[in-house]
C-alpha positions in Angstrom: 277.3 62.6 -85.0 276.0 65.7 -83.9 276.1 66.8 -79.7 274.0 66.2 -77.1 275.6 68.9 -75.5 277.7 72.0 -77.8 279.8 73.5 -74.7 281.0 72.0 -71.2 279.3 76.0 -70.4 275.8 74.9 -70.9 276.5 72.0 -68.1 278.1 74.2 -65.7 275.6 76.6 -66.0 272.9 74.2 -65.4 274.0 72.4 -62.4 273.1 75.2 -60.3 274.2 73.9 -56.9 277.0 75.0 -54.8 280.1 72.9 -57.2 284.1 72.9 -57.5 285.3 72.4 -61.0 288.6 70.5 -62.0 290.2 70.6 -65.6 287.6 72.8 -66.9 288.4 73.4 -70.5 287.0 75.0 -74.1 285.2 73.7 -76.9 284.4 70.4 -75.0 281.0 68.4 -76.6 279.2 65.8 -75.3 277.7 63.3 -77.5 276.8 60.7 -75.0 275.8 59.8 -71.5 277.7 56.6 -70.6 278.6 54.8 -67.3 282.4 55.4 -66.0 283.7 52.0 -66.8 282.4 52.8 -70.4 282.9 56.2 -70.7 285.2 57.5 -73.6 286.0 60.9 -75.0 283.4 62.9 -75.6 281.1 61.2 -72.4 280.0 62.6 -69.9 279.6 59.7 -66.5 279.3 60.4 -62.5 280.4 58.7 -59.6 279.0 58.4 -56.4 281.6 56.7 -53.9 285.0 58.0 -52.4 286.7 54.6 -52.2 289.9 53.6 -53.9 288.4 52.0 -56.4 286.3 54.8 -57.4 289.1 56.6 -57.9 291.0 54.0 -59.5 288.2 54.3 -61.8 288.3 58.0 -62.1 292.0 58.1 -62.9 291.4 55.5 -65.5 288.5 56.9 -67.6 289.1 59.0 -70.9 286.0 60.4 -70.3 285.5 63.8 -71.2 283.4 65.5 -68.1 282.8 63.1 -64.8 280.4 64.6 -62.3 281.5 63.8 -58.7 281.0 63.6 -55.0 281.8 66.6 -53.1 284.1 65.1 -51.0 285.9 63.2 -53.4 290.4 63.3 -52.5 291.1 65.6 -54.7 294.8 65.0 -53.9 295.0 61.5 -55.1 293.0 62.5 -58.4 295.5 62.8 -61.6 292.5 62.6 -64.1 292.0 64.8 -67.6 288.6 64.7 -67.3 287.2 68.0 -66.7 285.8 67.0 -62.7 282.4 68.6 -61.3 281.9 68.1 -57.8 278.7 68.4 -56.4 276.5 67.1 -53.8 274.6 63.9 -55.2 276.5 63.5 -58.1 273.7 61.0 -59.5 270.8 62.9 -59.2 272.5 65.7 -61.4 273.6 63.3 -63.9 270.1 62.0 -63.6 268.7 65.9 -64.2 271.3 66.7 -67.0 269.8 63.5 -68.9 266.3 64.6 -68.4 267.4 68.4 -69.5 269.6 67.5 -72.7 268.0 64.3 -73.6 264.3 65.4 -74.0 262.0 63.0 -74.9 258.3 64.3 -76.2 254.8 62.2 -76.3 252.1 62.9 -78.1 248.6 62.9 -76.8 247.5 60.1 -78.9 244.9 57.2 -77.9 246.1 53.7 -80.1 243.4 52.5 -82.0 244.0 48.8 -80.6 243.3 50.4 -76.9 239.4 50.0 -75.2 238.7 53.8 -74.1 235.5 53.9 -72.1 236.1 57.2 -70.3 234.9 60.4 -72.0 237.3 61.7 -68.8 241.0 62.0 -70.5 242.9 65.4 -69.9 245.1 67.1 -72.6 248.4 66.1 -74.1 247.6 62.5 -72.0 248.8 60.0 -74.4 247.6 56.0 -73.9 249.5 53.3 -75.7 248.1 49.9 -77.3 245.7 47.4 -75.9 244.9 49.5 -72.6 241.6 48.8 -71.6 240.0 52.2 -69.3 236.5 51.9 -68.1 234.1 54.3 -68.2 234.1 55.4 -64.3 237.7 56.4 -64.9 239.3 60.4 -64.3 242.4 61.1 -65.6 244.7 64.4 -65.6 246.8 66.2 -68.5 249.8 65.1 -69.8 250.1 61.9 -68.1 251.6 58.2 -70.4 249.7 55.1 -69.7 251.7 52.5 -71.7 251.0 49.7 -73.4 248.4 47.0 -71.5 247.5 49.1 -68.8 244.1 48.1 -67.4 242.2 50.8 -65.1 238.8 50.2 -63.6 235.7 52.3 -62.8 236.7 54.3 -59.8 240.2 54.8 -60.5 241.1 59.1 -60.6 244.2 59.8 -61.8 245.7 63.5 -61.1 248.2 65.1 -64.0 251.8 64.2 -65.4 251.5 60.5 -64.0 253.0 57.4 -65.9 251.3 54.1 -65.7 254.1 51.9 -67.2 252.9 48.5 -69.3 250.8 45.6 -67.9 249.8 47.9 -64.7 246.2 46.9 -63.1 245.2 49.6 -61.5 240.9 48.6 -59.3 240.3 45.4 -59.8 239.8 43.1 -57.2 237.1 41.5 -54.8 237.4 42.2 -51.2 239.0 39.4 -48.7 237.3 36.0 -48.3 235.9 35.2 -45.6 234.3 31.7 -44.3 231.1 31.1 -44.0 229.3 28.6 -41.4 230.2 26.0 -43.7 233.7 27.0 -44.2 233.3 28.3 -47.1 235.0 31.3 -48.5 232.7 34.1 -49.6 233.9 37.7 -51.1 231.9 41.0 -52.6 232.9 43.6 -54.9 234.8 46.7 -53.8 232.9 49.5 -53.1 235.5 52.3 -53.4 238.1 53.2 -55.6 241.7 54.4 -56.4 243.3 58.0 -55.8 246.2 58.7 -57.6 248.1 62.6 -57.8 250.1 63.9 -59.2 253.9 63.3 -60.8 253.0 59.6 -59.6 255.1 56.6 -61.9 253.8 53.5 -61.4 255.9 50.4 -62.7 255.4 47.3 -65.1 253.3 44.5 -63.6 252.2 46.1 -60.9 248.7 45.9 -59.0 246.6 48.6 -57.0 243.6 47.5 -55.4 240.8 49.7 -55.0 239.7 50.2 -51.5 236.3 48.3 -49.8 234.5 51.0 -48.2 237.4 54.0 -48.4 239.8 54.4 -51.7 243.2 53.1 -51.7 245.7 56.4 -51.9 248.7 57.0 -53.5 249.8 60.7 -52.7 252.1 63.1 -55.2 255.4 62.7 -56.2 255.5 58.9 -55.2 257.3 56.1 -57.7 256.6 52.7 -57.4 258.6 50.4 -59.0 257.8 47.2 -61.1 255.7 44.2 -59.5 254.8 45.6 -56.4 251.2 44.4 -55.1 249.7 47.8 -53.2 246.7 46.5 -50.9 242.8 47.6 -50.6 242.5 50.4 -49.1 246.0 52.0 -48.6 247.4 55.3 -48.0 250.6 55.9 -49.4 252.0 59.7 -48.6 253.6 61.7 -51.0 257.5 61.0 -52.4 257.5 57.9 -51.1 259.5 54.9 -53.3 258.5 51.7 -53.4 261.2 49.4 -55.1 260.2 45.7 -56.9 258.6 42.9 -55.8 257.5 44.3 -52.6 254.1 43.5 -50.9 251.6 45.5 -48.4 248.5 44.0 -47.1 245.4 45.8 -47.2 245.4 48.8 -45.3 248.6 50.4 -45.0 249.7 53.4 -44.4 253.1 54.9 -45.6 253.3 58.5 -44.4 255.8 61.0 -46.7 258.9 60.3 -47.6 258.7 56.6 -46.8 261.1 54.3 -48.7 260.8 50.5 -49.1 263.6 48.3 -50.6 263.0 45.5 -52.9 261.1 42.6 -51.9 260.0 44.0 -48.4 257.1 42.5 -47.2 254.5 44.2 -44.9 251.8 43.2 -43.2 248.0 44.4 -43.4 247.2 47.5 -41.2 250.9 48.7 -40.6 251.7 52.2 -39.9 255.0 53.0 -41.7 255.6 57.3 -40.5 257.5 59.8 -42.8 260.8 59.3 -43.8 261.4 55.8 -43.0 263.2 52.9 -44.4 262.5 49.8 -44.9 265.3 47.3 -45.8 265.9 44.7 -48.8 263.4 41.2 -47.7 262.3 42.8 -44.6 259.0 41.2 -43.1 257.5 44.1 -41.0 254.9 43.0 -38.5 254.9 46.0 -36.2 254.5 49.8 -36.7 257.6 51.7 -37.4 258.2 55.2 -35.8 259.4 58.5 -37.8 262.8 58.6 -39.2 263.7 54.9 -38.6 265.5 52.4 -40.6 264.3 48.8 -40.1 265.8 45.8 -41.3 265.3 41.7 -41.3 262.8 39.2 -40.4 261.0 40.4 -38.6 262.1 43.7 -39.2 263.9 45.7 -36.2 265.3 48.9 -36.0 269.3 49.7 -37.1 271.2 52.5 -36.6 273.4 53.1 -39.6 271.6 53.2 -43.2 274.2 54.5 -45.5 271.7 54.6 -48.8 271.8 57.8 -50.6 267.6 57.5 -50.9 267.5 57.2 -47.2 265.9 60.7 -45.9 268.8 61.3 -43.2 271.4 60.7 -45.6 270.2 63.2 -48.6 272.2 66.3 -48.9 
């Protein structure tokens, strides 16, 4: 099998952060990124705790180079695996996959895929039975996967992924009952805004805005089977995990994060750098910097997540 990775050099040299490094030792390959509990000889794995089962785990593993925390006891560590301690041992591991393990698209458009738009940027690739309607903008180099639907209004800015089965400006705006009680509803006037270095996951739908486009700002990832409401504005890096809900409305200013299966009502005001906890209802407006949790959702003081804004080093 040939390496990933020819020298334990061409990692060190990468990871270029502050770091202490343990066992380091010549002519080390890696031929596979694997989880610690899995890790062999030739591995490379993080870690992200300092408990005693962590290092239990370290002490255990055969694998060849483990990327650590910082603050990890070095004096009850008796491991042979060559050790690099860094800050956020995961997102490292996470960059040294996305440096070593490469993976290319082409700009190809699948001949079973509807392609109205004349308005597709370069090296943008779009998979099988995507259907794109003609009123449709998007940037270079972006992957819209298989079964994507995008409607007329929706502009899309560069290196963005649309994962499969994504319905991105469909919808009819909210009923509403007439003098006989019944429900009546128009089209949508506006559309969808999308920047860049946006990911947006499987099964997941963004309505497009009434009278003023729904936004989602650069840099933000939403996870799979999230339902984004008419008319939001989402700020950039936020993260939006499954299965969560926003009425229409919304705001979500930078850096916002929102655990899985949060629910949030229409017209809430979320400010930068907040967190919203796993199965939250949030029926009020939550301040800057401000963890929230339960139903309804109220504020906490300790958040130890390593997403959490006050908690990234």
């Amino acid at each position: 099998m040939k390496p990933i990775i020819k020298d334990l050099s061409e990692i060190i040299s990468f990871i270029d952060t502050p770091k202490k490094i343990i066992n380091e030792k010549p002519n080390v390959s890696i031929f596979r990124f694997k989880s610690i509990s899995d890790a062999e000889n030739g591995d490379i794995s993080f870690c992200y705790n300092i408990d005693d089962k962590t290092v239990a785990m370290i002490n255990d593993s055969t694998a060849s180079v483990i990327i650590c925390p910082s603050d990890i006891p070095i004096n009850r560590i008796h491991s042979e695996s060559t050790l690099i301690l860094v800050n956020n041992p995961r997102l490292w591991f996470m960059r040294c996959i996305n440096k070593f393990i490469a993976k290319t698209h082409s700009s190809t458009i699948d001949k079973n895929s509807i392609i109205k738009s004349s308005h597709i940027g370069d090296n943008t690739s779009i998979g099988p039975f995507c259907f794109i309607e003609e009123n449709v903008e998007i940037g270079n180099n972006c992957i819209i996967y298989s079964g994507a639907q995008i409607y007329d209004g929706t502009k899309i800015g560069n290196n963005v992924k649309i994962f499969p089965s994504v319905i991105i400006g469909s919808a009819i705006f909210g009923p509403q009952r007439n003098e006989s009680k019944i429900l009546e509803t128009c089209t949508h006037l506006a559309g969808v805004s999308i920047g860049n270095n946006v990911e947006i996951g499987s099964n997941t739908s963004v309505l497009p805005g009434f009278l003023h486009d729904t936004i989602i700002g650069d840099g933000t990832k939403i996870s799979s089977q999230v339902y984004i409401g008419s008319g939001m504005k989402i700020g950039k890096n936020c993260m939006i995990t499954g299965k969560t809900y926003f009425g229409g409305s919304c705001v979500l200013e930078d850096n916002v994060y929102v655990a899985p299966g949060a629910n949030i009502r229409n017209g809430i005001k979320i400010s930068k750098n907040s967190f919203v906890g796993m199965g939250s209802v949030v029926v009020k407006d939550i301040p800057e910097n401000t963890t929230v949790f339960g139903v309804p959702a109220k504020p906490v003081d300790h958040n130890s997540d390593t997403n959490a804004i006050n908690n990234t080093k």
